[in-house]
C-alpha positions in Angstrom: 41.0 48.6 64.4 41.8 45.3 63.3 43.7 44.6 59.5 43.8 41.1 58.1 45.7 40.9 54.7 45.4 37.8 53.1 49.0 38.1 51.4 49.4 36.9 47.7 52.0 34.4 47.8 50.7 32.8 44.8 50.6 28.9 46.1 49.8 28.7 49.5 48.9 30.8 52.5 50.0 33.8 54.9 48.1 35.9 56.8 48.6 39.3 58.5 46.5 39.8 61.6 47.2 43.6 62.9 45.4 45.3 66.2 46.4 49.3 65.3 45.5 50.5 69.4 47.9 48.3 70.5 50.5 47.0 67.9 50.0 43.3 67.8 50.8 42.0 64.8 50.8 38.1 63.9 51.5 36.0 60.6 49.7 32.5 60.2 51.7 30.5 58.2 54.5 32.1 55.5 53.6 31.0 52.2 55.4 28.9 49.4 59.4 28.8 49.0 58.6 29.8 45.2 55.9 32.7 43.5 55.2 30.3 40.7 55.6 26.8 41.2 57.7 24.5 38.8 54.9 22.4 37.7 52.3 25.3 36.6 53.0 26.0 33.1 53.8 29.5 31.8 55.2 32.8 32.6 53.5 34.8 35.1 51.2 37.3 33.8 53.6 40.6 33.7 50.7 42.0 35.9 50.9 39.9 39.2 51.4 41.9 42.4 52.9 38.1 43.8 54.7 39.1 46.7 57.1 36.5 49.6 55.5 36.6 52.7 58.9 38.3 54.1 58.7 41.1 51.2 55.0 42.0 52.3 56.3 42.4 56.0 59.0 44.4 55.2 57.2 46.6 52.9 54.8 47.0 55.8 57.3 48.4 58.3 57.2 45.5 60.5 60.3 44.0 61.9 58.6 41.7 64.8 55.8 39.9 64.8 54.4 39.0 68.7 53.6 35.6 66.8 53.6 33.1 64.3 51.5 30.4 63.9 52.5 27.6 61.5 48.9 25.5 60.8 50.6 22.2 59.1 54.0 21.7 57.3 52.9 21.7 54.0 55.6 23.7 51.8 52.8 26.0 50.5 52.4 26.9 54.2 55.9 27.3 55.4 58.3 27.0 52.6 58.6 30.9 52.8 59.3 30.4 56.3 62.9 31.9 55.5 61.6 34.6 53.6 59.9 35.9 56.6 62.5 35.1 59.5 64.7 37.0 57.0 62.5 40.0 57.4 61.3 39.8 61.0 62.2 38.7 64.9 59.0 36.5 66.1 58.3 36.4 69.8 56.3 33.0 69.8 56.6 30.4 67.3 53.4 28.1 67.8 53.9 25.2 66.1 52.5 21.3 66.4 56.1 20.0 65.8 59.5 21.5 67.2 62.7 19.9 66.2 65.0 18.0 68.7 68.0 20.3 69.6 70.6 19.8 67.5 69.2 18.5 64.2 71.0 18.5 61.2 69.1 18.9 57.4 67.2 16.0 56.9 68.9 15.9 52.8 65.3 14.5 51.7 66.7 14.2 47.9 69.8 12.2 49.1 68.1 9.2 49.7 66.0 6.9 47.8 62.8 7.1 48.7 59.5 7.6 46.4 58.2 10.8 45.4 55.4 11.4 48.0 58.1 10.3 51.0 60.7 13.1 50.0 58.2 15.5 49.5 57.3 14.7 53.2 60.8 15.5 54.4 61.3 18.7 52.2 58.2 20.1 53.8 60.0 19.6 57.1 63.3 20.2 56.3 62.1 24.2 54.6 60.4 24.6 58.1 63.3 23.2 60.2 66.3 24.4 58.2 64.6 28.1 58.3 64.7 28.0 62.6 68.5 26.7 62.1 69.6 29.3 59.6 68.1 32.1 61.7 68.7 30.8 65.9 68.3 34.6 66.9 65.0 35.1 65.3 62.6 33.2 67.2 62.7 33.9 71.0 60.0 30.7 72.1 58.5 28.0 70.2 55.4 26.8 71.8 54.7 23.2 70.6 51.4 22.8 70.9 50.0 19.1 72.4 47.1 18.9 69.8 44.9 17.4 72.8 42.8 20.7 73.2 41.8 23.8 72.1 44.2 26.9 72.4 42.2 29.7 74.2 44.4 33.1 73.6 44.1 36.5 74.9 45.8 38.3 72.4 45.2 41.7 73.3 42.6 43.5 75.2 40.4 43.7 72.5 41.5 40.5 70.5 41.1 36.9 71.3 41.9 33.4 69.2 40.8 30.0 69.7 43.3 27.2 68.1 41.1 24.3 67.0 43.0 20.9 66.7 42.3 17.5 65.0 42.3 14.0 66.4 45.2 13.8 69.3 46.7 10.6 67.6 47.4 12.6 64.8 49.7 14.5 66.3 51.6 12.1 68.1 51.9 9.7 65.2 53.4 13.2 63.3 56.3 13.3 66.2 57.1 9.7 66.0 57.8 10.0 62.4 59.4 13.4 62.2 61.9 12.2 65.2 62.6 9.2 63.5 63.1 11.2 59.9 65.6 13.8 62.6 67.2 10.5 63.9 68.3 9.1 60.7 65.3 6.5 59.9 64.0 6.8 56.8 60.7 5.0 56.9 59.2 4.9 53.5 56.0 3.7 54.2 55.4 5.9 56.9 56.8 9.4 55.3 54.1 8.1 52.6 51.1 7.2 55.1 51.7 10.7 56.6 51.4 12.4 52.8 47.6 11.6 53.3 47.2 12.8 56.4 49.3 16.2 56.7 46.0 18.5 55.4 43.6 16.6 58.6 46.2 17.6 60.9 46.4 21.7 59.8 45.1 23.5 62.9 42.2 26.2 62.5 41.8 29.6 64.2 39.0 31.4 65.0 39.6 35.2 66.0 37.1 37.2 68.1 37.1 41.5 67.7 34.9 43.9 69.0 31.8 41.2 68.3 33.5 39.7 64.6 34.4 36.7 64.4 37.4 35.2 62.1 37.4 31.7 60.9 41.1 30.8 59.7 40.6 27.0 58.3 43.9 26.0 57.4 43.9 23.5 54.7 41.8 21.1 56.7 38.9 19.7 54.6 35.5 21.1 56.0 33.4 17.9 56.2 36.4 16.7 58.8 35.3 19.9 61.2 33.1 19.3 64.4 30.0 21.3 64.4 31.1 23.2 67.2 33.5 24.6 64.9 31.4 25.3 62.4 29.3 27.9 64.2 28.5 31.4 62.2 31.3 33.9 61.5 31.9 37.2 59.8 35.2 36.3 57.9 36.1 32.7 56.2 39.6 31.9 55.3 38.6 29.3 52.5 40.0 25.9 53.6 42.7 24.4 51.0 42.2 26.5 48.1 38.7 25.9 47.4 39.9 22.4 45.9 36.9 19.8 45.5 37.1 18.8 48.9 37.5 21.3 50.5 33.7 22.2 51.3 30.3 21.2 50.4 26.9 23.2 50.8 26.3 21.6 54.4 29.6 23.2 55.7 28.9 26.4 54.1 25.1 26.5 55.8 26.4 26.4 59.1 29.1 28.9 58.9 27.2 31.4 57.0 30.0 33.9 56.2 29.7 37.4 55.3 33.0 37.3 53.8 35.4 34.8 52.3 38.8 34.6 51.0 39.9 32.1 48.7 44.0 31.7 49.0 45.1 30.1 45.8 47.2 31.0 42.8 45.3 31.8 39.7 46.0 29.9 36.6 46.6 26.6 38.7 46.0 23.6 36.5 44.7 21.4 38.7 41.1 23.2 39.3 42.1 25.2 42.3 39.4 27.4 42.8 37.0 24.5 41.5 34.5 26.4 39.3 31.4 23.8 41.4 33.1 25.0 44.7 33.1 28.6 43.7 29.4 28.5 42.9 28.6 27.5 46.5 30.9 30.5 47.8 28.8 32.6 45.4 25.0 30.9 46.8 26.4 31.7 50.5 27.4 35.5 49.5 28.3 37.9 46.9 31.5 38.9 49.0 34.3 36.6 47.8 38.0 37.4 47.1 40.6 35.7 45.6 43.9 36.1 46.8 45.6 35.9 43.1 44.2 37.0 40.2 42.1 34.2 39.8 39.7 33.7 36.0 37.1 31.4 35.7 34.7 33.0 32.5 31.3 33.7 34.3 32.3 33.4 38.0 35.5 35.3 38.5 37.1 37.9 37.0 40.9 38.7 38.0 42.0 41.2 40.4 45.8 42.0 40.5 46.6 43.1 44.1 49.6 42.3 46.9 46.7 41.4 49.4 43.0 40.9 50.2 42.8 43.6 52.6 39.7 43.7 55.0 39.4 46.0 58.0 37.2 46.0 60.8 36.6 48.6 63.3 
């Protein structure tokens, strides 16, 4: 049997992919640093099940995972990076960036550069200072080239295709990340990259006893080629069903049975977007929300630690 729990970090994403016959057991990406974030007003609701990626491991019983997969370096995707590792051993870290050996923390506040160029190197530096803090807790990290698809035999039963964007992308992110890890603090480049960190998140799609899984990162769905975009049985929403992150097009050719929306509820910035959520609903009745999500008329909230979906 296969269990996928779409963890409820609040902002960002984590996901639990577990094979029972044979043990496997891999997280993609670990979730925000924070279970509220400081510029989403309020308290949370005293109800929230919220949980750090780490906790939910722990809680689970697992202290290794045979993999993590980081999609992007977004800190909503691996700012709870530290959280986990403090939890867990990993076996393979795949990753599109590793840091040179002997790096030192990047201090993106100590400098001054604009908003958007420091938030570049705090993403980094969560992701990087969370492999230095814990040097026994990864065994490989597999940086990925970004010039093909990833074709993985996971288990006997389980496969997993990696989907990557444009090549250049990634090799522009090393030049810049190497320069941040060198010393060079290129505004204008740390800013440039801002815009581009969501087109370079990696997707997954996962193959089980005849289901397919479509993981889709935060990359924007009118950026996917159509061979990605074939039917599937399970959609990970891309980027929090913001505005752009699909249309009606995308969701006519992947025809899920099933989708998951990762998002925090109560977000102010339309995160679910109510005209986005109306799609999911035209495409199928089946739609979760990772956080208890409220939208009068479309969603009603559901306080859990997970969307948990298994498949035979």
């Amino acid at each position: 049997m296969l269990l996928l729990d779409f963890i409820n970090v609040g902002n960002g994403d984590a996901t639990l992919v577990r094979e029972t016959d044979s043990g496997f057991a891999m997280l993609v990406d670990c979730g925000h640093d924070a279970l509220q974030r400081d510029d989403h007003p309020g308290e949370l609701d005293p109800r929230s099940q919220r949980i750090f990626a780490g906790d939910f491991l722990r809680n689970a019983g697992i202290s290794r995972l045979d993999m993590l997969l980081l999609t992007h370096f977004h800190r909503d995707h691996v700012g709870g990076m530290s959280h986990v590792l403090d939890a867990v051993r990993v076996d393979r870290l795949l990753t599109t960036y590793a840091p040179p050996d002997g790096f030192d923390d990047l201090r993106p506040d100590d400098n001054d550069l604009n908003s958007t160029a420091r938030n570049v190197l705090r993403c980094m530096n969560f992701y990087a200072m969370a492999l230095k803090n814990h040097p026994e807790n990864v065994r490989e990290i597999v940086e990925l080239s970004g010039t093909r698809t990833e074709v993985l035999q996971l288990t006997d039963a389980l496969s997993m295709e990696i989907y990557c964007s444009e090549a250049g992308l990634y090799r522009h992110q090393k030049e810049i990340f190497d320069a941040a890890f060198a010393g060079v603090r290129d505004r204008y480049a740390l800013m440039r990259w801002g815009k581009f960190m969501n087109a370079s998140s990696l997707r997954q799609r996962l193959y089980y006893h005849g289901a397919e899984i479509v993981l889709g990162g935060d990359m924007y769905g009118v950026l996917w080629d159509r061979d990605t975009t074939a039917p599937c049985d399970i959609l990970k929403l891309p980027h929090h069903a913001s505005l752009s992150s699909v249309n009606r097009k995308f969701l006519k050719q992947i025809q899920p049975k099933t989708i998951v929306v990762s998002v925090a509820g109560g977000r102010p910035d339309e995160r679910p977007h109510p005209y986005i959520v109306s799609l999911l609903r035209e495409c199928t009745d089946d739609v979760h929300f990772t956080d208890a999500v409220e939208i009068p008329g479309l969603v009603e909230p559901v306080f859990h630690q997970s969307v948990h979906l298994e498949i035979p």
